[in-house]
C-alpha positions as CSV (number, residue, x, y, z in Angstrom):
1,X,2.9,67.8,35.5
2,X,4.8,71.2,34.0
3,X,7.3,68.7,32.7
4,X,5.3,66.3,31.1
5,X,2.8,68.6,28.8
6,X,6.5,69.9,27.7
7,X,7.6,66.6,27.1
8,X,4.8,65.6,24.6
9,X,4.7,68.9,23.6
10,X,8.5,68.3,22.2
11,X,7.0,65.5,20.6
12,X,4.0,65.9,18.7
13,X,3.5,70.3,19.6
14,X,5.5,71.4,16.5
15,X,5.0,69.8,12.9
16,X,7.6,67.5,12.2
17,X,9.1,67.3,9.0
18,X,7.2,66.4,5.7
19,X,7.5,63.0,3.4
20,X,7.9,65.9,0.4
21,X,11.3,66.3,2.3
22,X,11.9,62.9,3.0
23,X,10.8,61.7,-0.1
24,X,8.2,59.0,0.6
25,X,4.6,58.6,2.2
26,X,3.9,55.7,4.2
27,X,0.5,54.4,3.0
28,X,-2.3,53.0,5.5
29,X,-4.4,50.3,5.8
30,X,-8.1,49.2,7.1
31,X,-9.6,46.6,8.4
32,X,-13.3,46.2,9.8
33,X,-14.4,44.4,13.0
34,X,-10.8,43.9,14.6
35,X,-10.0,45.1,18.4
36,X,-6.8,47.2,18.5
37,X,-4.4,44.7,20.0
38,X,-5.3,42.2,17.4
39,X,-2.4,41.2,14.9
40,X,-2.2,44.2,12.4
41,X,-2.5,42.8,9.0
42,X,0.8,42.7,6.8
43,X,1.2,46.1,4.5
44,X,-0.5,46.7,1.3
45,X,1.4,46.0,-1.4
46,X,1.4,50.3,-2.7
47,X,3.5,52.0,-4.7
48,X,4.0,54.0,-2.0
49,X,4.5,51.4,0.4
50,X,7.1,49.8,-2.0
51,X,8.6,53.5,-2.3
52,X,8.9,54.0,1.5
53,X,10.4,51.0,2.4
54,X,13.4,52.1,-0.2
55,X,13.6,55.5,1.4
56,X,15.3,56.9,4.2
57,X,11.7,58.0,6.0
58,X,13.0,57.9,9.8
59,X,14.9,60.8,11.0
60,X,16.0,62.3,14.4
61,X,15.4,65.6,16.0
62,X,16.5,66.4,19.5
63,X,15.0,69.5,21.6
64,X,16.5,71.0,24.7
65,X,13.5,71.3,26.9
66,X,13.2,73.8,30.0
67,X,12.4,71.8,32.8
68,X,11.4,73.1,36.3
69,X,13.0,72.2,39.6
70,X,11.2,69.3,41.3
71,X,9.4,70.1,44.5
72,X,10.3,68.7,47.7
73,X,7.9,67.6,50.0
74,X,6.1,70.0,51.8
75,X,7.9,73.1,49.8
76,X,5.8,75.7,47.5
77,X,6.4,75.4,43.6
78,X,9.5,77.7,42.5
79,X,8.2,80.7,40.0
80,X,10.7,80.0,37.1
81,X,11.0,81.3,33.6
82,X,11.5,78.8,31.0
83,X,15.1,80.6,30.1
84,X,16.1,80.2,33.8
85,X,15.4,76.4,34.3
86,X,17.9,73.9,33.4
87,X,17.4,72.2,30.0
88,X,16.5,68.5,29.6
89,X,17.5,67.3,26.2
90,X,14.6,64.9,24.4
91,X,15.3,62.8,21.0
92,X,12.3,61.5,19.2
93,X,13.1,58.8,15.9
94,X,10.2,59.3,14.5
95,X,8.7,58.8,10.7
96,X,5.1,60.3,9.7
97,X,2.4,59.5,7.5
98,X,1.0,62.1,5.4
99,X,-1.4,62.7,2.5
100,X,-0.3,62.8,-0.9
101,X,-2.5,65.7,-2.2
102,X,-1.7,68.8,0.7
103,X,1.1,66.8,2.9
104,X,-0.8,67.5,5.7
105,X,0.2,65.7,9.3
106,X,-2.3,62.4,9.5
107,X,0.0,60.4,11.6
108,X,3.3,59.6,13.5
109,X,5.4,57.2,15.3
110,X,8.2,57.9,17.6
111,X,10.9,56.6,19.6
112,X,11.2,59.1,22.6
113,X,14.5,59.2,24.7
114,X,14.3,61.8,27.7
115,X,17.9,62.7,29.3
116,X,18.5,61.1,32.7
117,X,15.5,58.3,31.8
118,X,16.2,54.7,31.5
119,X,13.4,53.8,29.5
120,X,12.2,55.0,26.3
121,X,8.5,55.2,25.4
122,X,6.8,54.6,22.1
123,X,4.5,57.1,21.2
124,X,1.8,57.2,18.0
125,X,-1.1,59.5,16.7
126,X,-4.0,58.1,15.4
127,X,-7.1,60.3,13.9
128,X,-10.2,62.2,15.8
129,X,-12.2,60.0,16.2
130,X,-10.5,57.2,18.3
131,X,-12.0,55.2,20.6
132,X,-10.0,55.8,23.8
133,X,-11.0,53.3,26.3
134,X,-10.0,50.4,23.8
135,X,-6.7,51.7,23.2
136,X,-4.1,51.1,20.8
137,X,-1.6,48.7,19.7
138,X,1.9,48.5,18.3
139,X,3.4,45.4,16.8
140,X,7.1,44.3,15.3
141,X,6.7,41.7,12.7
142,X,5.2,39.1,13.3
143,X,5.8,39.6,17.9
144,X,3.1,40.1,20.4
145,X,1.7,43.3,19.8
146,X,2.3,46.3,22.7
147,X,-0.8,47.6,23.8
148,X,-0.8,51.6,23.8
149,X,-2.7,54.1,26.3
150,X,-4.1,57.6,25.0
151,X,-3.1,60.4,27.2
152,X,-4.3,63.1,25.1
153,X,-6.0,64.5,21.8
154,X,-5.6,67.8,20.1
155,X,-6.7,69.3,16.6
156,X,-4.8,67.0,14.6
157,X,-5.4,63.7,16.5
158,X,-5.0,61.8,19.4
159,X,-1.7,60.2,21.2
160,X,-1.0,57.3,22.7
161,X,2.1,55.7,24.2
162,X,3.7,52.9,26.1
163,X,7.4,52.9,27.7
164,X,9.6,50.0,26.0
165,X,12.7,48.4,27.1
166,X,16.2,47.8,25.2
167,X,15.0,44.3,23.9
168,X,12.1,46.0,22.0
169,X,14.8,48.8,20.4
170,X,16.8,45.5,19.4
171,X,13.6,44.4,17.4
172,X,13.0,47.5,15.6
173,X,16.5,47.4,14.7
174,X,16.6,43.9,13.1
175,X,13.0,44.1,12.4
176,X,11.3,44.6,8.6
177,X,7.9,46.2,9.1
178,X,6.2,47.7,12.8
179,X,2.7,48.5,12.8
180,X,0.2,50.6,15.1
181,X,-3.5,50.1,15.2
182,X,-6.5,51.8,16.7
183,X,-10.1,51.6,16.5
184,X,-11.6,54.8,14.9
185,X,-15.4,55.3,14.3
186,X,-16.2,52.0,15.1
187,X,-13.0,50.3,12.4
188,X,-9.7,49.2,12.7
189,X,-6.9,51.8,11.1
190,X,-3.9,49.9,11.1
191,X,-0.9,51.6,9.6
192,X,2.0,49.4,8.6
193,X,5.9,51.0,8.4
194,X,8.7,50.1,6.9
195,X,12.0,49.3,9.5
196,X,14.3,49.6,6.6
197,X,16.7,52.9,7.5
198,X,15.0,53.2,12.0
199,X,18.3,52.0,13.2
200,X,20.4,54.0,11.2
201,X,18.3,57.1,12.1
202,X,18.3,56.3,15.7
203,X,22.0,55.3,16.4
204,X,23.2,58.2,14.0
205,X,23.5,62.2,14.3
206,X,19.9,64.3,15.3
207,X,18.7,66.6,12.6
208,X,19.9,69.9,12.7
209,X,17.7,72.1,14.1
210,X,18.5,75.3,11.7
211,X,17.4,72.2,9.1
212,X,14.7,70.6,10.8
213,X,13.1,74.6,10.7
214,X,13.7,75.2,7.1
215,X,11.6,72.0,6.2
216,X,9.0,72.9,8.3
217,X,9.2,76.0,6.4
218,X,8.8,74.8,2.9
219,X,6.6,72.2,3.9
220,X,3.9,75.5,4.6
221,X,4.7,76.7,1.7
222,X,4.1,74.0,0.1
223,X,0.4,73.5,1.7
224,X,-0.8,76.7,0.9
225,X,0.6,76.7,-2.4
226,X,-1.2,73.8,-3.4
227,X,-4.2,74.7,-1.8
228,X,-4.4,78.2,-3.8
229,X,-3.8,76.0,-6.9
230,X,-7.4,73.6,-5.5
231,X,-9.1,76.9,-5.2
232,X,-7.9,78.1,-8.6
233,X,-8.9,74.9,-9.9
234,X,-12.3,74.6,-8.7
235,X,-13.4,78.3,-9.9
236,X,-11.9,77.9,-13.5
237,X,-14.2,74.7,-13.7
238,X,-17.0,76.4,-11.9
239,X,-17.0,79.5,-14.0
240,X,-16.7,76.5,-17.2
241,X,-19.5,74.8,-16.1
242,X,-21.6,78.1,-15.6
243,X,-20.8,79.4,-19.3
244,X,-21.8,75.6,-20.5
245,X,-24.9,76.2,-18.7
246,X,-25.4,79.9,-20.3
247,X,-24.8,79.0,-24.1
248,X,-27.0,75.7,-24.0
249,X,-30.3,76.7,-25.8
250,X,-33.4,76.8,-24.3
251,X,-35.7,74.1,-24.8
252,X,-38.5,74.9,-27.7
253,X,-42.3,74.6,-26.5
254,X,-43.9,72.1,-27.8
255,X,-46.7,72.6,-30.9
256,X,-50.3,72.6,-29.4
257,X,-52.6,70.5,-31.2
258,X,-55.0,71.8,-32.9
């Protein structure tokens, strides 16, 4: 149990790194009345869809996670400190969808490869608001969609994930587009993502992670930045509107009749 809240908290616990690093945003898509596992439709045809599919928008980041002792049967849990277990190293391929105002987190898909584990799981985050007993959905191309389990939900979403074999790697690989779906407040979200640069990202080198921390460092800095410049903003036309207000003359009684 230890193990596996570290596991997803290697993959979706830190921020991960920004499209204003990458370079692109992957747009999203909606469609009304349409269960989860239903065929995702194809991809808007966005500028920043376009611009994505151009871009190098997947990377890899690789974490060396402290990971307990297992228990035998019958035996009492070890007391270990994180710095005294033995590390388990986790690579997630991931790409993220983000707003273009703030570049705030709205969601992710990832390829997770756990040392010592033959099979890799997909994993996605879809927004509050999900309807967890339906589920969600995953599809290459034009193939049978994968349907997705939540396991667990947090301040920035909720998570879902299914394990996958070699064959499905193979299709994201040689695929164009892959495209997860999930029913939130009663409507299908489906977000569509280019395949363009996944397989160079997952058979090539892991982000740094003396890099991976400096983007996630001007990526803040970024955010509150632009949000000080949306407060500024919106007292400069506050305080405009208020002096319109002030100078406009007051309205003349009208003549009584006499």
């Amino acid at each position: 149990m230890v193990f596996a809240k570290l596991v997803r908290a290697a993959t979706f616990g830190v921020a991960a790194i920004s499209a204003l690093t990458l370079g692109a945003t992957v747009s999203m898509a909606q469609g009304k009345d349409k269960p989860a596992a239903a065929t995702p439709p194809a991809a808007q045809a966005t500028p920043a869809a376009a611009d994505a599919a151009k871009q190098d928008i997947w990377f890899k980041v690789c974490f060396a996670v402290p990971t307990p002792d297992p228990v035998k049967p019958g035996e009492q849990p070890k007391q270990q400190k994180p710095e005294d277990m033995k590390k388990t190293q986790i690579c997630l391929t991931q790409v993220e969808i983000r707003d273009t105002q703030l570049a705030i987190l709205r969601g992710d898909l990832a390829i997770r490869q756990v040392e010592g584990q033959d099979k890799m799981q997909v994993l996605v985050m879809l927004p509050l608001g999900s309807q967890l007993k339906q589920g969600a959905a995953v599809q290459i191309d034009q193939e049978k969609a994968i349907p997705l389990q939540y396991t667990i939900c947090d301040h920035a979403g909720c998570y879902a994930e299914a394990d996958i074999d070699k064959a499905t790697l193979d299709k994201m690989k040689a695929g164009k587009t892959i495209a997860y779906a999930g029913i939130v407040m009663g409507q299908q979200l489906t977000i569509p993502i280019p395949l363009t640069s996944f397989g160079k990202a997952f058979d090539g080198a892991p982000l740094p992670v003396e890099k991976y921390n400096e983007n996630l460092k001007k990526l803040a800095e970024f955010t509150q930045t632009r949000l000080a410049e949306l407060r500024q903003k919106a007292q400069e036309e506050a305080a405009k509107a208020q002096g319109a207000g002030a100078a406009k003359p007051a309205d003349k009684p009208a003549d009584k009749k006499k």
